[in-house]
N, C-alpha and C positions, 0 to 999 in steps of 0.2 A: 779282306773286306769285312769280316764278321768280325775284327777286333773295332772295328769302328760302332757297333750297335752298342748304345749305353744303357738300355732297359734290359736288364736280367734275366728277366724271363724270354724277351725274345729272342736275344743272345742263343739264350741255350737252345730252346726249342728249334732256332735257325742251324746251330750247331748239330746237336740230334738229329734234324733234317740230312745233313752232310754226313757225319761219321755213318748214319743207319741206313742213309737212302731211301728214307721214308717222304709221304706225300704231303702235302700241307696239311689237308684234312686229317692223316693220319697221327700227325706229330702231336697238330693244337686240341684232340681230342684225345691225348693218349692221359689214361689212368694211373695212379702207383701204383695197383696190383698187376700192369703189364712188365713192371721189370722184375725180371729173375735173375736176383745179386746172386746166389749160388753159382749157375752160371753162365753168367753174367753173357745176360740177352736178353730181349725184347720182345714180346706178344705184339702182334700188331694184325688189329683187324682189317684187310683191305678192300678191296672193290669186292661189289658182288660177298659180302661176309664172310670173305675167305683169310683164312690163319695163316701167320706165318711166324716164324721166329730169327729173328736178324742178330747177328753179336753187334755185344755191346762193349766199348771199350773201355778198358779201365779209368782213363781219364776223362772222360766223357762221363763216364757211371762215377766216379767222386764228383765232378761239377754237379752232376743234377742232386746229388746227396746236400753236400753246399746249399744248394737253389734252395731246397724243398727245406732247409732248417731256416729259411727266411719267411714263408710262407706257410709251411705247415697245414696245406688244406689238406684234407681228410682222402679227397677225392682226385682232386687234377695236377700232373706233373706241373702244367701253365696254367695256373688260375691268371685271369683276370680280376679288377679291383673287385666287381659283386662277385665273386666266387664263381663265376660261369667257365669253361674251358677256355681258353686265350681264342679272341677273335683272327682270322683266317686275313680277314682281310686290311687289317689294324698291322699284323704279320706281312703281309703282301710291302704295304707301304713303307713301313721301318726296314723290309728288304732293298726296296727300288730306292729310298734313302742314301743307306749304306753303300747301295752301287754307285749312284751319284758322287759322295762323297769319296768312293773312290779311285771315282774320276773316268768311269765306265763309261760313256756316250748314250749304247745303244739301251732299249727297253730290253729289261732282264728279268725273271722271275723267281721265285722261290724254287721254281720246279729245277733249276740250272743246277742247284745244289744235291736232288738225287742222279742227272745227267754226270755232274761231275764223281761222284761216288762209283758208279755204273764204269765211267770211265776210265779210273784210277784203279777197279777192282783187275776190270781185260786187258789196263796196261802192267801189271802186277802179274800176272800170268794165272789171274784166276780162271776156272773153267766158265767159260760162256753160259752150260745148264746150271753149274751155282748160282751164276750172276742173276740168274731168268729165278731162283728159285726164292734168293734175296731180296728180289723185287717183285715177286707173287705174279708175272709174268706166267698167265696163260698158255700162249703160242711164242715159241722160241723166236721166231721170227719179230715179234716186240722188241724184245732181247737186243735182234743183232743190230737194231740201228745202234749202236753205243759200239760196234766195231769199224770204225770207222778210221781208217790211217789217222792216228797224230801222229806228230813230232816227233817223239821219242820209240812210237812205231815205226814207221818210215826210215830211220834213222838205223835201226838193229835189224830190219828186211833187208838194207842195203849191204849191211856187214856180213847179214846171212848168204845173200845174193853172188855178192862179191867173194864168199869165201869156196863155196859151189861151183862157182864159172873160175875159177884159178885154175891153172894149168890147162887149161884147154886146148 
């Protein structure tokens, strides 16, 4: 779906959304001095002014390297044309766009893209308190809605299931 956004900036910043699981407010207000190439992660102020630090991916951290020798502001990963942080909600509709375009039906938001991060991390077999700590999650219970049977859970339950109850 994100090969379809043709603006650069949003591109990545909708990108960066996905690889870091970060919030909208979070991504379209993030600064250059939040990435730490050494290594290689992200500062990310979240709700309530609270820290966190997310990896950052190699490919993901060359794109934005890329981006930033196009624009070169001083200050914002997403500047906008006057130099402000990439608007939020300019971001919303170049997302609902893409969805469109890729032939999505239902009303879908930017936020799908840290749901699907969160997702991809518990289906990976990352620990749930990571997951909660990646996502500056509070109470773990935030957390567990993103443990939810997919597909390819449901599917390895079964094999577990079925490998358990043999011979009985």
């Amino acid at each position: 779906m994100l090969g379809g956004v043709r603006i650069p900036v949003h591109k990545a910043c909708l990108a960066l959304m996905y690889a870091c699981g970060l919030r909208i407010s979070e991504a379209a207000t993030l600064e250059i001095g939040a990435i730490d190439r050494a290594n290689m992660q992200l500062r990310i102020i979240g709700k309530g002014d609270r820290e966190r630090l997310v990896p950052l991916p190699q490919p993901v951290l060359d794109g934005l390297g890329a981006l930033w020798k196009t624009h070169r502001d001083p200050r914002w990963l997403f500047p906008n044309r006057s130099g402000a942080p990439a608007n939020q909600q300019v971001l919303r509709r170049t997302f609902q766009d893409a969805a469109r375009a890729a032939g999505i039906k239902r009303r879908v938001t930017p936020h799908a893209l840290r749901h699907s991060y969160a997702t991809r991390l518990l289906e990976s077999g990352v620990d749930t308190r990571v997951v909660q700590i990646l996502l500056g999650h509070v109470h773990i219970a935030t957390t567990a809605i993103y443990t939810h049977l997919t597909e390819p859970t449901r599917v390895s339950l079964k094999a577990i299931l079925d490998g358990l109850m043999t011979g009985l």
